[in-house]
Steps between C-alpha positions, in 0.01 A plus 500: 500500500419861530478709117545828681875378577606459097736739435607659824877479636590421810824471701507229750802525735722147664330325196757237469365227673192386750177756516688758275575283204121418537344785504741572221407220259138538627496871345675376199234248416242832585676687218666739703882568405712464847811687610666130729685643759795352641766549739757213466316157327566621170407122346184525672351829323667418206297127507190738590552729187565190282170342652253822420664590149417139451151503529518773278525773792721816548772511791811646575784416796645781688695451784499703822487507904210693570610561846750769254334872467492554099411128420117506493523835330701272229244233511266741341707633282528147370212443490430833301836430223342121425144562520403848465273491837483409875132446652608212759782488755542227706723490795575157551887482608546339877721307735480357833829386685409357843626573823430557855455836577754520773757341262379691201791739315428835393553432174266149506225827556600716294520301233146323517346857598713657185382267189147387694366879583768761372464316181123490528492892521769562267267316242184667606678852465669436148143348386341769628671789345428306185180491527469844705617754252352269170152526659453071447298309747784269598514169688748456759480134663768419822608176626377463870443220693289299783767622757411852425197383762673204640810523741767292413806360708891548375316736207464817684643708233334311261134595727604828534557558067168312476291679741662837384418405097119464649488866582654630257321335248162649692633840488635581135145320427373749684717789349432412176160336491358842328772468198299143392896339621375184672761336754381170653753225637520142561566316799600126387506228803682160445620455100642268361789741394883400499496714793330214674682160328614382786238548724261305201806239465471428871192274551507619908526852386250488219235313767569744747412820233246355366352461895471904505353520159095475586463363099801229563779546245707748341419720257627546093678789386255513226235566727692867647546553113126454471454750779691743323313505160214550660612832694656595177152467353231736443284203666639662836443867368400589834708296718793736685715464825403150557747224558337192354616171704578210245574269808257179561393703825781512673392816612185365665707406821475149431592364853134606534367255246424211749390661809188573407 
């Protein structure tokens, strides 16, 4: 648990299910009051909501496609009517929709490059302005992944969001480093997300995963969430532009593991 947290507000975006709702209900049990993004799993924010004000927290649904220009702006503004304060944006929201490139549809890409890095930026911006012209030392934490480093087959547009969030991320860190507004990301691997159910369901697909994963299984929502407090945290006060891999090694190329 981190003290420094107690208090703050946050809006988490796509926080209806999987690593969202985690990070969510993780910040909830940290004391900070959460703006729960959605975009059509109403049920699901509203169960997240239900779960924080439960354990005595502060939360609010608001529904929204952040690929949309005005949304993120009205994240904050949420966040600002139910609260009173922003200090942590989190830009979570993300697809994938597999395809082979040569077969892909425009839309297929424009769709996973709309919510996964349009929606990234359109968060970072609205945050920004926030905490830009209120002089606060913000947090602004975006949802990468392991395939912003690692290619990926019949996900090209998904690659292409993922290695574009990595840059971006390293710039406005950049930008902004000299306004104390911290912007890290996270680059899960392999969770076990409902993303993923039927690759987990599927004892030849969950083998064959876990074969690429140096540490051997999947990981826990809970442990991205953990991620995510901790950037929040003044325990990373100077930690800025990184993107922190919560993924068993799977970056390691771990068809190297054996031929030593």
């Amino acid at each position: 648990m981190y003290p420094d947290l107690n208090g703050k507000a946050a809006v988490v975006t796509g926080a209806s299910k999987g690593l969202g709702a985690e990070i969510a209900l993780r910040y909830g049990r940290e004391g900070i009051s959460v703006v729960v993004n959605y975009n059509s799993d109403q049920k699901g924010a509203d169960d997240v909501v239900a779960q924080i004000q439960a354990a005595g927290g502060k939360a609010v649904a608001v529904q929204g496609d952040v690929s949309k220009e005005g949304v993120a702006d009205a994240l904050v503004q949420a966040a600002l009517d139910h609260f009173g304060r922003l200090d942590i944006f989190v830009n979570n929201a993300g697809l994938e929709h597999p395809a082979h490139t040569h077969e892909m549809t425009l839309e297929n890409w424009q769709r996973v490059i709309d919510v996964n890095l349009t929606g990234v930026f359109l968060g970072i911006r609205a945050a920004l302005r926030h905490f830009v012209d209120n002089k606060i030392k913000g947090n602004i934490i975006n949802m990468s992944s392991v395939h912003e480093q690692i290619p990926w087959p019949r996900f090209a547009h998904y690659a292409a969001s993922k290695g574009g969030v990595k840059l971006l991320n390293e710039t406005v860190a950049m930008e902004y480093a000299r306004e104390g507004i911290r912007v890290n990301a996270i680059g899960p691997g392999a969770m076990n997300t409902p993303i993923n159910k039927e690759k987990m369901n599927d004892p030849a697909q969950k083998a064959a995963l876990e074969e690429i994963i140096p540490m051997g299984y999947a990981g826990e929502p809970e442990l991205v969430a953990n991620a995510a407090a901790w950037l929040a945290s003044d325990e990373s006060s100077y930690v800025t532009g990184i993107t922190l891999f919560v993924d068993g090694g799977m970056t390691l190329y771990p068809a190297f593991m054996n031929n030593g």
